[in-house]
N, CA, C and O atoms as a GROMACS GRO file, in nm:
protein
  260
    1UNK      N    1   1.206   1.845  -3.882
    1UNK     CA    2   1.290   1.850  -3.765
    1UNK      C    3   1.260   1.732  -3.671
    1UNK      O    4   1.357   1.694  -3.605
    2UNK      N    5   1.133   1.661  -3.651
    2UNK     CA    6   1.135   1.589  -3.583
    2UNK      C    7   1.174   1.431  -3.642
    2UNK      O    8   1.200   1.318  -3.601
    3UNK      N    9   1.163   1.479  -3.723
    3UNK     CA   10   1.206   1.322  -3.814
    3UNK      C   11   1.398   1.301  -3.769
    3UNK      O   12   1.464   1.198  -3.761
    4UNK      N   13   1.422   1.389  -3.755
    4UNK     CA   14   1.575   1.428  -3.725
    4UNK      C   15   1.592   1.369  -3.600
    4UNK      O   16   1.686   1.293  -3.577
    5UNK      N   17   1.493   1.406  -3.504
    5UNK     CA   18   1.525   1.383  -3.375
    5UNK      C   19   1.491   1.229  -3.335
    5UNK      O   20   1.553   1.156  -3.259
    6UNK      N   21   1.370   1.203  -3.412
    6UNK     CA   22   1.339   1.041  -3.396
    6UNK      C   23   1.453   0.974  -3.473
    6UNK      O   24   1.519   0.897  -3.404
    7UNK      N   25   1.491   0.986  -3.599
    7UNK     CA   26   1.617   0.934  -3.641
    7UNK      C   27   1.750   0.890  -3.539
    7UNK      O   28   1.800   0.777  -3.543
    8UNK      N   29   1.800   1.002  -3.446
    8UNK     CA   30   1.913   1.013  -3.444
    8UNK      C   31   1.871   0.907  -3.307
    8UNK      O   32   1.937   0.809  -3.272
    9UNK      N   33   1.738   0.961  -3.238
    9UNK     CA   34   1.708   0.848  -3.103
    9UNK      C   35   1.748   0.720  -3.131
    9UNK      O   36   1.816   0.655  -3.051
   10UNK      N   37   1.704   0.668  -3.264
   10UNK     CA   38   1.701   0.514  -3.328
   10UNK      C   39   1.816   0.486  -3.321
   10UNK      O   40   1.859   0.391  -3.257
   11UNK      N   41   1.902   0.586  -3.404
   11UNK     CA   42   2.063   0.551  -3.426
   11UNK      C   43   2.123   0.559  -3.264
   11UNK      O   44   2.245   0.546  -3.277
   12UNK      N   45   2.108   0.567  -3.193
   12UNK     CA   46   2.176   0.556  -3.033
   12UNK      C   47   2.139   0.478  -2.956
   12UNK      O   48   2.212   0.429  -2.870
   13UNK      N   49   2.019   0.451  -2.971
   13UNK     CA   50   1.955   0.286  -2.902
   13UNK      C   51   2.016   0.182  -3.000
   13UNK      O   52   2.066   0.076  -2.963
   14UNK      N   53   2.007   0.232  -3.148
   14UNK     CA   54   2.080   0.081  -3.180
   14UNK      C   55   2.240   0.076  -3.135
   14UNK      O   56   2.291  -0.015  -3.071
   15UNK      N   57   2.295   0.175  -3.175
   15UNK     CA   58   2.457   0.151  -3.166
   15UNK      C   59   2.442   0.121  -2.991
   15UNK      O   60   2.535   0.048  -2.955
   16UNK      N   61   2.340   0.164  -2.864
   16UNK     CA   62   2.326   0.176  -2.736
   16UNK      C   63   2.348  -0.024  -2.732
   16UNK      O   64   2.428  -0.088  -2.664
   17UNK      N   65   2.249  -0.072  -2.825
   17UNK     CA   66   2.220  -0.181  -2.817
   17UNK      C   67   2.367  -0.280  -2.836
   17UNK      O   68   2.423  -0.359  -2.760
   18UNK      N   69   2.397  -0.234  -2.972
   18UNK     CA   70   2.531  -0.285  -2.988
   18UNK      C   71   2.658  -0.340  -2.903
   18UNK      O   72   2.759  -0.406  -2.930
   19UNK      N   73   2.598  -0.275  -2.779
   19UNK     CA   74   2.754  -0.269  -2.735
   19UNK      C   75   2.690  -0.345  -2.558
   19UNK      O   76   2.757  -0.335  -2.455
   20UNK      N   77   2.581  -0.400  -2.564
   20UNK     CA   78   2.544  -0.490  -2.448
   20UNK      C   79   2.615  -0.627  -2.430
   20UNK      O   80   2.604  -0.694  -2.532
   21UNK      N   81   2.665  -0.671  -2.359
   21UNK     CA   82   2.741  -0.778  -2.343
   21UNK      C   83   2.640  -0.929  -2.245
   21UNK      O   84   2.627  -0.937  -2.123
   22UNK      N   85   2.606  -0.990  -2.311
   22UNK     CA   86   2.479  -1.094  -2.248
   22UNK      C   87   2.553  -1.205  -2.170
   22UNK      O   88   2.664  -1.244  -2.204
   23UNK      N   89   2.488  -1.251  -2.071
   23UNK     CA   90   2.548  -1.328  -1.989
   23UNK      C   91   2.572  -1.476  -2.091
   23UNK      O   92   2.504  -1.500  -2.190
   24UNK      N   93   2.694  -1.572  -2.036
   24UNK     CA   94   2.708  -1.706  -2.077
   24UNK      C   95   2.587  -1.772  -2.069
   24UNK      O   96   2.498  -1.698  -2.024
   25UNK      N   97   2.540  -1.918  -2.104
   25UNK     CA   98   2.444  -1.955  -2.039
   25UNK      C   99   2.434  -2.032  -1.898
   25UNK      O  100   2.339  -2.085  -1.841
   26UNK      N  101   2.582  -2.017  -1.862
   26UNK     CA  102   2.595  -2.082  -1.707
   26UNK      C  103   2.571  -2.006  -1.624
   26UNK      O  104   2.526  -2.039  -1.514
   27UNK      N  105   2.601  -1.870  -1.662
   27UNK     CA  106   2.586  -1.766  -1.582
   27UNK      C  107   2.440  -1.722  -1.553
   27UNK      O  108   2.389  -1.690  -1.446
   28UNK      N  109   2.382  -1.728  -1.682
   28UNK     CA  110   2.212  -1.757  -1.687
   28UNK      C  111   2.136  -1.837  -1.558
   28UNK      O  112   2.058  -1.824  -1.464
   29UNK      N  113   2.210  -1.915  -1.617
   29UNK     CA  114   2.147  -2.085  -1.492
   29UNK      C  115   2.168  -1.989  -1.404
   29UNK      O  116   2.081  -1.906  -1.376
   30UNK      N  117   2.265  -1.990  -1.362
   30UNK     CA  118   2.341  -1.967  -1.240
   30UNK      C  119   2.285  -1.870  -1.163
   30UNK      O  120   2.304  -1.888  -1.043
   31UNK      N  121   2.201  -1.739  -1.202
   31UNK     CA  122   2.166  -1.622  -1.171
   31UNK      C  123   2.072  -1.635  -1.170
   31UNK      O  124   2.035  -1.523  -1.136
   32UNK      N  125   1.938  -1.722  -1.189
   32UNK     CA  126   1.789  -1.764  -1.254
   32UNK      C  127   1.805  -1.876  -1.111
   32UNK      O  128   1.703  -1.898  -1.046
   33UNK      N  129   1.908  -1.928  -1.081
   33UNK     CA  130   1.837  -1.998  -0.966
   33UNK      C  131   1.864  -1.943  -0.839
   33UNK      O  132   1.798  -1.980  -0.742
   34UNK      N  133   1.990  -1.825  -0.823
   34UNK     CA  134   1.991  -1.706  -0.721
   34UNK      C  135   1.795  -1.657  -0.693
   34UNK      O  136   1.713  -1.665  -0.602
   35UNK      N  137   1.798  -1.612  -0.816
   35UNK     CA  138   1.654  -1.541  -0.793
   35UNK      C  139   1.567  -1.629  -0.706
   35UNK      O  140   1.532  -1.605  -0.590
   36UNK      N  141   1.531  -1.761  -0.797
   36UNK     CA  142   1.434  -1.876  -0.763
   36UNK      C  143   1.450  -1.840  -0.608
   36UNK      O  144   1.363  -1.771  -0.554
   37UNK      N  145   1.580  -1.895  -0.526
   37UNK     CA  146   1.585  -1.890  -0.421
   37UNK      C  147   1.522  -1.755  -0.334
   37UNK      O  148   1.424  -1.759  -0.260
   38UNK      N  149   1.597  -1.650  -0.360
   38UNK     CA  150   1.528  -1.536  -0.319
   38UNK      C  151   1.367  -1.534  -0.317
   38UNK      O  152   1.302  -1.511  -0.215
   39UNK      N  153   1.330  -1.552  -0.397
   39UNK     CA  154   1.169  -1.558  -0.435
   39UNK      C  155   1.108  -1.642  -0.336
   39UNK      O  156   1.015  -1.593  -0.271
   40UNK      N  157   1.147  -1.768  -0.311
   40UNK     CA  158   1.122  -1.825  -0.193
   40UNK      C  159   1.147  -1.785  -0.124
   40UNK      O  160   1.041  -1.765  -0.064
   41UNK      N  161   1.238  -1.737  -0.056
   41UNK     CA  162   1.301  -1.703   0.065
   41UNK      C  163   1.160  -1.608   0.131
   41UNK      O  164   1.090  -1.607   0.232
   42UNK      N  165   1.177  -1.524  -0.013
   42UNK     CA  166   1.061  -1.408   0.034
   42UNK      C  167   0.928  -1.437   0.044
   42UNK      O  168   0.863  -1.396   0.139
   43UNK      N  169   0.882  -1.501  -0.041
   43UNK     CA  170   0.738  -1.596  -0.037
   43UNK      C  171   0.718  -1.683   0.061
   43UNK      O  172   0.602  -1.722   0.071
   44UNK      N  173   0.812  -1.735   0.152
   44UNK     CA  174   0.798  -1.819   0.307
   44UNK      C  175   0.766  -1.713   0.422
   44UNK      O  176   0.685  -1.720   0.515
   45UNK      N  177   0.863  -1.602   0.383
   45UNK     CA  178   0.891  -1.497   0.492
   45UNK      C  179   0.774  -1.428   0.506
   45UNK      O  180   0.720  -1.427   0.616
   46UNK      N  181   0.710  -1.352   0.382
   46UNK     CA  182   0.555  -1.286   0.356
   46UNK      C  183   0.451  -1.385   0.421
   46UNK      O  184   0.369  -1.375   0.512
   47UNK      N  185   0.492  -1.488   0.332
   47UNK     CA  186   0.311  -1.591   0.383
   47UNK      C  187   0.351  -1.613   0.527
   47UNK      O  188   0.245  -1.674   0.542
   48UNK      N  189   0.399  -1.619   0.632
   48UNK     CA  190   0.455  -1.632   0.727
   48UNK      C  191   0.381  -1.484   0.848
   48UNK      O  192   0.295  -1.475   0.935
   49UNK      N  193   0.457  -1.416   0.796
   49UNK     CA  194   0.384  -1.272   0.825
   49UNK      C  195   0.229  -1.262   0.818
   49UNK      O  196   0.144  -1.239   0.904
   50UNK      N  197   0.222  -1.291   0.659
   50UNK     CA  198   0.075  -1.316   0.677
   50UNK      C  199  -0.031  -1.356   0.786
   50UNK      O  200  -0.121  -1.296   0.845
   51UNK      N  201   0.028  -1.505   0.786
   51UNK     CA  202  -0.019  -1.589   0.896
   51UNK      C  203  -0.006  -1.566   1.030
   51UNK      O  204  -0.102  -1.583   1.105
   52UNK      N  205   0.115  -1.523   1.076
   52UNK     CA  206   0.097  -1.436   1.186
   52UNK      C  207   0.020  -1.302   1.198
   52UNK      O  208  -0.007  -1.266   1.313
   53UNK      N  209  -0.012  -1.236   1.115
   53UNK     CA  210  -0.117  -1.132   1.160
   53UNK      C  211  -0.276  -1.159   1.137
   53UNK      O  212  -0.359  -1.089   1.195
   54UNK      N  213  -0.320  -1.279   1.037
   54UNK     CA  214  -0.430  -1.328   1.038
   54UNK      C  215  -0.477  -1.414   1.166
   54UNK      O  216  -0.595  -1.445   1.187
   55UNK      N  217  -0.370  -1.448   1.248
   55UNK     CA  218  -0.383  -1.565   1.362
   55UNK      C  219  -0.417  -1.433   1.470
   55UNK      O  220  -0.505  -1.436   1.556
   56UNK      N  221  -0.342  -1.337   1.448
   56UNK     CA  222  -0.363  -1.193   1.580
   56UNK      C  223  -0.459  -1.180   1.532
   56UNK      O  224  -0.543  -1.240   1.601
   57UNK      N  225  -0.506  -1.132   1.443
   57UNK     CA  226  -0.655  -1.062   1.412
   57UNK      C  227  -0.755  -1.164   1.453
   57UNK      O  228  -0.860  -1.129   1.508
   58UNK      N  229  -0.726  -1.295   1.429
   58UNK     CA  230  -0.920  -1.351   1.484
   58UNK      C  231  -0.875  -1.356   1.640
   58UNK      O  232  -0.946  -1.291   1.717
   59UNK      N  233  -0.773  -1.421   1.691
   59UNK     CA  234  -0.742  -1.353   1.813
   59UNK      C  235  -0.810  -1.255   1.882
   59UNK      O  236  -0.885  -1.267   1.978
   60UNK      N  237  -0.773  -1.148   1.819
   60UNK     CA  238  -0.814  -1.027   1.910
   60UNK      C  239  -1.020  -1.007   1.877
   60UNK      O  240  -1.101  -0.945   1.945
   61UNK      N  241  -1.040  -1.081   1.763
   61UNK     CA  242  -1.172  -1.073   1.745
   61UNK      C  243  -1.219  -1.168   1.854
   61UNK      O  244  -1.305  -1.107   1.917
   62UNK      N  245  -1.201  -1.289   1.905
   62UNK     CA  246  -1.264  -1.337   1.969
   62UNK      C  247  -1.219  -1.279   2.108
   62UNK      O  248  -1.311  -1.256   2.186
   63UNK      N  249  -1.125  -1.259   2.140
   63UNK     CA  250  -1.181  -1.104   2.276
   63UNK      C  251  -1.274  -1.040   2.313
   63UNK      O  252  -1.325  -1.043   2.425
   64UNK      N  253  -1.309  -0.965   2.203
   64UNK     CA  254  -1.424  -0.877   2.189
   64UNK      C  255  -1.561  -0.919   2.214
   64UNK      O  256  -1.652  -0.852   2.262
   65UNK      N  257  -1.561  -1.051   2.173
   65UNK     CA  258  -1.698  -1.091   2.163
   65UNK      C  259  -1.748  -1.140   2.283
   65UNK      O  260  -1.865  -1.178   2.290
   0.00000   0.00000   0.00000
């Protein structure tokens, strides 16, 4: 029985597979440098943040002292 059930899984991921439609390769490019950008966008914005709460924190440490 389980051979049945792993069988029929196989047969629906493949025919599942079958029927995926893959991007052009311009569309590739095209969507791969959307990301790039994003990724930066977000990696300026974070390290940014960063830096502003590492600059508050010794800040407020040399207060204290």
């Amino acid at each position: 029985m389980k051979d049945n059930i792993i069988k029929r899984y196989v047969k629906s991921s493949l025919e599942e597979f079958s029927k995926i439609t893959w991007p052009t390769k311009n569309q590739a490019v095209r969507l791969t440098i959307i990301v790039l950008i994003f990724v930066l966008i977000a990696s300026f914005t974070l390290g940014a943040v960063d830096y502003g709460f590492n600059e508050l924190f010794h800040y407020l440490l040399k207060i204290t002292r």
